[in-house]
C-alpha positions in Angstrom: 73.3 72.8 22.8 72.6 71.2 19.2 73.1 67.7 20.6 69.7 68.6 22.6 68.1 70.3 20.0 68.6 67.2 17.8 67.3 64.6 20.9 64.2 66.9 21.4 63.5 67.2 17.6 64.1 63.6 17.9 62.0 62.5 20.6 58.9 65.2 19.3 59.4 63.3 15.7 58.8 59.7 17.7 56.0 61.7 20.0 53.8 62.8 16.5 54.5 59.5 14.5 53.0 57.7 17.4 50.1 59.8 18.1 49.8 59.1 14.3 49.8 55.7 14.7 47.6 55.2 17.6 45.1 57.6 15.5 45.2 55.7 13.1 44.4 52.3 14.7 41.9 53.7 16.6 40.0 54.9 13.2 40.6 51.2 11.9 39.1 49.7 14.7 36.6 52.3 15.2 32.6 50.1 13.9 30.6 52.4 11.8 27.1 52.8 13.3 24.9 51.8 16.1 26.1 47.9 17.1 23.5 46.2 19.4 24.3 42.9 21.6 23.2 39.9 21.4 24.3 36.7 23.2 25.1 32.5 22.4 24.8 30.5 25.2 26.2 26.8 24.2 27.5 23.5 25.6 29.4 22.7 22.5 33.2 23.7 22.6 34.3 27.0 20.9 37.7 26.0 20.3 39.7 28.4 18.3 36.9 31.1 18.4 38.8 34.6 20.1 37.1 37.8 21.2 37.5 40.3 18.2 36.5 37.1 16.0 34.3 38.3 13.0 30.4 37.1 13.1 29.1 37.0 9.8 25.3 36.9 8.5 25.2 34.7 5.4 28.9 35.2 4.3 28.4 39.4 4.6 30.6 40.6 8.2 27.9 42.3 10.6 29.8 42.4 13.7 32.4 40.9 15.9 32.5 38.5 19.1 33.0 41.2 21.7 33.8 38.7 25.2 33.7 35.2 25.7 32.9 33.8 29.0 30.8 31.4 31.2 26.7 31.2 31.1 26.1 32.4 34.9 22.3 31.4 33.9 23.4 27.8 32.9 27.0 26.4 34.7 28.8 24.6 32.1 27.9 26.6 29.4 29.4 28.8 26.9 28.3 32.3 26.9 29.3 34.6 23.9 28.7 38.4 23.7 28.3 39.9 20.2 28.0 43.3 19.1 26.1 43.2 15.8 25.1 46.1 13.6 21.7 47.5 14.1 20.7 47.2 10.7 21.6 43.2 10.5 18.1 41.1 10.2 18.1 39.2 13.5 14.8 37.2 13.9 13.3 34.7 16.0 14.6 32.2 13.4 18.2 33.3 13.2 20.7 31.0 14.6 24.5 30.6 15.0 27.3 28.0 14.3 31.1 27.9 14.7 32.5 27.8 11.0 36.2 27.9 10.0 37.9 29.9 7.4 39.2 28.2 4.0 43.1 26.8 5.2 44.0 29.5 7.3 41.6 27.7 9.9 40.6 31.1 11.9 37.1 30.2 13.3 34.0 32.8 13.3 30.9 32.8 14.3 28.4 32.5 11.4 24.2 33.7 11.4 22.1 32.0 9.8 18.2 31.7 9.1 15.9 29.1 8.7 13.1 31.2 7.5 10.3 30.3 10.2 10.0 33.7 11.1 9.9 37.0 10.1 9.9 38.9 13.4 12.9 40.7 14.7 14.5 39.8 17.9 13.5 42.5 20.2 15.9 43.1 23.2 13.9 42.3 26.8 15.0 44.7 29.4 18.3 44.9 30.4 19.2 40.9 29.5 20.2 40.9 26.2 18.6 38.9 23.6 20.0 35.3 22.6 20.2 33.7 19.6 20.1 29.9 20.0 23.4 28.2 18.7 23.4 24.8 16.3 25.8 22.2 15.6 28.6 23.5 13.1 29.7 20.9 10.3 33.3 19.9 13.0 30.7 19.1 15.3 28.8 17.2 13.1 31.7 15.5 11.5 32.9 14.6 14.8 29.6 13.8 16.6 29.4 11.4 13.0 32.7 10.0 13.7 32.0 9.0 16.8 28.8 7.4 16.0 31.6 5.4 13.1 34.0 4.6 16.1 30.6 3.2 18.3 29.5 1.0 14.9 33.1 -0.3 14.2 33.3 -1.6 17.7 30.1 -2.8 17.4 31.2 -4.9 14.4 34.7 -6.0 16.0 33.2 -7.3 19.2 31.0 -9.4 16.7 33.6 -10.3 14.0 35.4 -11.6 17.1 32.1 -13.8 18.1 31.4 -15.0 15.2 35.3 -16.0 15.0 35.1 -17.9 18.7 36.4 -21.3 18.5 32.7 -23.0 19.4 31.7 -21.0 15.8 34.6 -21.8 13.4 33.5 -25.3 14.0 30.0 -24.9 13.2 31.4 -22.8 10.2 33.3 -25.8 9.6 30.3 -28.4 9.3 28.4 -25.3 7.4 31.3 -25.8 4.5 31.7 -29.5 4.7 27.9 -29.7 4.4 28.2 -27.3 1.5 30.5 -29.1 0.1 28.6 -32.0 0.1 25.4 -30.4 -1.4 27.8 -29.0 -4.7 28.6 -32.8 -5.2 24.9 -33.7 -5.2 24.1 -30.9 -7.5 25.2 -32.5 -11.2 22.7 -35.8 -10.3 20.1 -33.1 -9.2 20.7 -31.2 -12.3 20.2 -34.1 -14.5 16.9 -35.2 -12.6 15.6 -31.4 -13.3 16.8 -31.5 -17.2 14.9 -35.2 -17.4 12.1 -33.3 -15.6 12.3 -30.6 -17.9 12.0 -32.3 -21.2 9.3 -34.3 -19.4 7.6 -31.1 -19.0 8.4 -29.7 -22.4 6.5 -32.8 -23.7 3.6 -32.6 -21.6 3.8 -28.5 -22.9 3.3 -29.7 -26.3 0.9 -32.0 -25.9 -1.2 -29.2 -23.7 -1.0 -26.9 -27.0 -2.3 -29.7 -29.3 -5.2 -30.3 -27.0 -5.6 -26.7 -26.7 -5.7 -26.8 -30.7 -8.4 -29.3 -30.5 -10.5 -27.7 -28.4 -10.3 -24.2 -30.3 -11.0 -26.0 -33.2 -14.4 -27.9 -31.3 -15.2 -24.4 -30.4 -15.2 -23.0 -33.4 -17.2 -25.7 -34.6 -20.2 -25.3 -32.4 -20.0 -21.4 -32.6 -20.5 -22.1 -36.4 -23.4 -25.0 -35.6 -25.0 -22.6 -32.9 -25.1 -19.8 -35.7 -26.4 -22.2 -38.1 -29.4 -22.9 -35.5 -30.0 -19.7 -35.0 -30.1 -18.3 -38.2 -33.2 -17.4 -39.9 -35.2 -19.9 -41.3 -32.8 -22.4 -39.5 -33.5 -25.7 -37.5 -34.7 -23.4 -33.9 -37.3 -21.6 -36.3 -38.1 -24.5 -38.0 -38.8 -26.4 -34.5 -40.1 -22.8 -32.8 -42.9 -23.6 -36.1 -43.4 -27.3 -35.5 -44.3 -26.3 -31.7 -46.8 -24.5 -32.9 -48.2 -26.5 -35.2 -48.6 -28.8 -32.9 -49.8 -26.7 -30.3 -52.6 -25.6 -32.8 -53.4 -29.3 -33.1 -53.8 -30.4 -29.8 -56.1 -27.5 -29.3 -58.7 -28.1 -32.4 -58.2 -31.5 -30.4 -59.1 -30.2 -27.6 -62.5 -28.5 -29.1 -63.6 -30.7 -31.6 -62.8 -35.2 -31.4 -62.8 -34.9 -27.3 -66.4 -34.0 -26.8 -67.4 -37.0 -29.3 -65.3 -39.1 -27.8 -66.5 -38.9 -24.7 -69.9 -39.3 -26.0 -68.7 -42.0 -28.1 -67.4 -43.6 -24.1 -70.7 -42.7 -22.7 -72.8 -44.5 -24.9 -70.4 -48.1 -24.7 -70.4 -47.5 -21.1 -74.4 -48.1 -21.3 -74.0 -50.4 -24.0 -71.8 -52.7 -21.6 -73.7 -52.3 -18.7 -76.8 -53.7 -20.9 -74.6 -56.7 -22.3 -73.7 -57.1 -18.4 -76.9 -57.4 -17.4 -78.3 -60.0 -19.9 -75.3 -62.4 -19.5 -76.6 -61.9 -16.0 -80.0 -63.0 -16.3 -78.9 -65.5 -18.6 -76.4 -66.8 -16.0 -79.7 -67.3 -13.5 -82.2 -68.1 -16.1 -80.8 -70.0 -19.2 -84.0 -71.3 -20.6 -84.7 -67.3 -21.1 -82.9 -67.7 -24.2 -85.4 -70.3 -25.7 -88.5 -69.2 -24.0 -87.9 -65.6 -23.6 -87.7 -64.0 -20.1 -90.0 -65.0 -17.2 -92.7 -62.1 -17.4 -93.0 -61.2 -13.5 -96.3 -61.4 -12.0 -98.5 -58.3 -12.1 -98.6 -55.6 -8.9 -101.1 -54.2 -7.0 -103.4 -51.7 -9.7 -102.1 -54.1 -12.8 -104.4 -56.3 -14.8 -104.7 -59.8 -13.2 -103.5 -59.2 -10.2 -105.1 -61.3 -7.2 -104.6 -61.0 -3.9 -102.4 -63.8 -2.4 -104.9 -66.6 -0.1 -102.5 -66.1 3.0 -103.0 -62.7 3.0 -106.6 -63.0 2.8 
C-alpha cells in the first residue's frame, strides 16, 4: 500500500509541474494586445526566415511572421502572413526587407518607412492588407555580385581577344614602332631646345620693341598734351584760322568790289585800244590825217541826195 501511495504522489507531483509548465509557456507566448494581419507577397527568396520569426519596425519588435506559404494571387511568389500590433504605424509607405541578426545569422523580417505617406494602411474587406517587400542588403550584395561575375567575364572574354595571336603581333609592331619613336626623341629634343632658344631670342627682342614703342607712346601722349594745352600750338592755329578767316572776309567786303570795277573799266579800256588798232589796220593814213569823217545822213548838214537815186 505505500509503494502506491508513493507512485500516485509521484505521478500527481509530475501531473502539477507540468500543468505548471505548459502554463507557463502559454503565458510566455501569449502577445499582449489586439495584433492585426498584414501580408508580403515576394519573388525574392526568404531563406532562413521561419514562422514565429520576429518582424520588427525600425529596430523596436511589433509582431511576428505568423505562416509562410505560396501567393495563390500570384504563382511563384512568396506570400508571408504577419500578425502586427495594432498600435504599430503601418502606412501606405511602409515596406519590408529580409535582414539578418548580428552572427547568430537568425533572419527577420524588418519595417521600414520611406516617409511618402502619412496614411495608415486600412484593411479592405476580408483580404488583408499588403505591404510591398524591397530588396534586403543579401539581395543586394548578391544581385551586385552578380552584376561583378557578368563584368569580369566581360573583361576575360576581352583580355583573351586582345591576347589572340593576330593582336600580339600588331602589339608587337605597336612596341617596335615605339621603340623606334624613343630613339628619335634625343635628336627631336635637341631640335626643340635649338627652337627654344631661337624663341627665347625672338622673346627678347619682342620686349625691346615693346620698350620702344611704350616709350614712342609716351612720347606723343606728352606732344598731344603739349598741343592741347592752353595757349598751345592747336589754340595758337584755332587763332590764326581766325584771323584769317576775318581777312578773307573784310576781303570779301571791301578790295573785291573795286577790283572788279578796277576789271570793268580795263575791259572797256581794251576794247577801245582794240578798236583803233583796228581802224588803223584798215586805214593807216588815219594816223597822219586823222580818221575819214563819214559822209553826212539823211536830216544832217550837206547831205545830197545821190544822182542814181534821183
Amino acid at each position: 500500500m505505500e509503494n502506491k501511495a508513493h507512485a500516485l504522489a509521484a505521478g500527481a507531483f509530475v501531473l502539477v509541474v507540468a500543468a505548471l509548465l505548459v502554463t507557463l509557456a502559454v503565458w510566455l507566448m501569449r502577445e499582449a494586445g489586439e495584433l492585426r494581419s498584414y501580408e508580403v507577397s515576394t519573388r525574392d527568396a526568404v531563406t532562413g526566415l521561419q514562422s514565429q520569426a520576429s518582424v520588427r519596425f525600425r529596430g523596436v519588435k511589433v509582431g511576428k511572421v505568423a505562416a509562410i506559404g505560396f501567393d495563390p494571387l500570384n504563382p511563384g511568389q512568396v506570400l508571408l502572413r504577419l500578425d502586427l500590433d495594432a498600435n504599430a504605424p503601418i502606412t501606405r509607405s511602409t515596406y519590408a526587407t529580409l535582414a539578418y541578426q548580428g552572427l547568430t545569422g537568425i533572419a527577420f523580417m524588418q519595417l521600414d518607412d520611406s516617409g511618402e505617406s502619412r496614411e495608415l494602411l486600412a484593411v479592405a474587406g476580408d483580404q488583408a492588407p499588403r505591404i510591398p517587400m524591397r530588396p534586403g542588403l543579401m539581395d543586394q550584395w548578391s544581385r551586385q555580385g552578380e552584376r561583378i561575375l557578368g563584368q569580369l567575364e566581360e573583361t576575360t572574354r576581352r583580355v583573351n581577344q586582345l591576347l589572340a595571336a593576330e593582336n600580339q603581333q600588331a602589339l608587337r609592331k605597336s612596341i617596335d614602332a615605339l621603340s623606334e619613336a624613343a630613339a628619335a626623341v634625343p635628336s627631336v629634343m635637341q631640335e626643340a631646345r635649338v627652337s627654344f632658344r631661337a624663341m627665347r631670342v625672338s622673346a627678347d627682342t619682342v620686349g625691346a620693341s615693346a620698350d620702344q614703342v611704350r616709350k614712342t607712346a609716351d612720347a606723343y601722349a606728352r606732344l598731344a598734351q603739349r598741343l592741347q594745352q592752353p595757349g598751345g600750338t592747336l589754340d595758337q592755329l584755332q587763332q590764326g584760322a581766325g584771323a584769317l578767316a576775318s581777312t578773307g572776309q573784310t576781303v570779301q567786303q571791301t578790295s573785291l568790289p573795286r577790283l572788279n570795277r578796277t576789271l570793268d573799266d580795263a575791259a572797256r579800256t581794251v576794247r577801245q585800244v582794240g578798236r583803233a588798232a583796228s581802224g588803223l589796220d584798215d586805214n593807216p593814213q588815219a594816223l597822219i590825217y586823222g580818221p575819214v569823217l563819214a559822209p553826212p545822213g539823211p536830216g544832217e548838214p550837206g547831205f545830197s541826195v545821190p544822182r542814181a537815186a534821183r
